[in-house]
N, C-alpha and C positions, 0 to 999 in steps of 0.2 A: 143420784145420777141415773139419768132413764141405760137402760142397754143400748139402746144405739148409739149414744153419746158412749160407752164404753169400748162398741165394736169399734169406731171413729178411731179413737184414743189410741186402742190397740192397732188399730190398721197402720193409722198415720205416723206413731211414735217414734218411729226407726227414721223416718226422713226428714219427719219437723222438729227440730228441736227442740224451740220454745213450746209448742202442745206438751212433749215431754217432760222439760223440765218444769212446768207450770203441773202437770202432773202430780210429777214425783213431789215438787212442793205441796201440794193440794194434799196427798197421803202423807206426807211428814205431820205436817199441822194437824196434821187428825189426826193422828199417834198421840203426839203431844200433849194438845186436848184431852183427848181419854185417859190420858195419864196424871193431868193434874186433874182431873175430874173426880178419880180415886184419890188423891191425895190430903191430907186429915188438915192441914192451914189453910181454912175454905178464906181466910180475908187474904191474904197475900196472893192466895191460888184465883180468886176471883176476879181480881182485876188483869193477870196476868192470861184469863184463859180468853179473858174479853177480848185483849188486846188480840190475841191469838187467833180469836175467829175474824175477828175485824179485817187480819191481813188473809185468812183463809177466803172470807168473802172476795176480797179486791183482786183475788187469782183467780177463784171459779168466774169472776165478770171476765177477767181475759179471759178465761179458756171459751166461754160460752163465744166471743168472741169469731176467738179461731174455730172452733167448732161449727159454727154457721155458715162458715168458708166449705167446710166437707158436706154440710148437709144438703147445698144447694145444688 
């Protein structure tokens, strides 16, 4: 995520919700992530981390979204 997509996020968070919580989803999922990434059942954990970026992807599309809203 570039920095000014960051300053955005922070500026706007407190009054857009959905940036927010598209957000704080976007940091879950990457917790998560990195969590089974460490985790030693790489076949169970591999399908489950796919699944995981797959909906981390479909949230960074909305944010980029709303974010284009502040850029312009």
């Amino acid at each position: 995520m570039e920095k000014s997509d960051l300053d955005i996020i922070n500026k706007e968070k407190d009054t857009d919700y959905e940036l927010a919580k598209l957000w704080e989803d976007h940091l879950s999922l990457d917790a998560e992530i990195a969590n089974l990434e460490k985790a030693t059942s790489e076949i169970v954990n591999h399908a489950k981390i796919n699944e995981l970026k797959k909906e981390k992807l479909q949230g960074r599309d909305k944010l980029e979204v709303i974010l284009a809203k502040y850029r312009t």
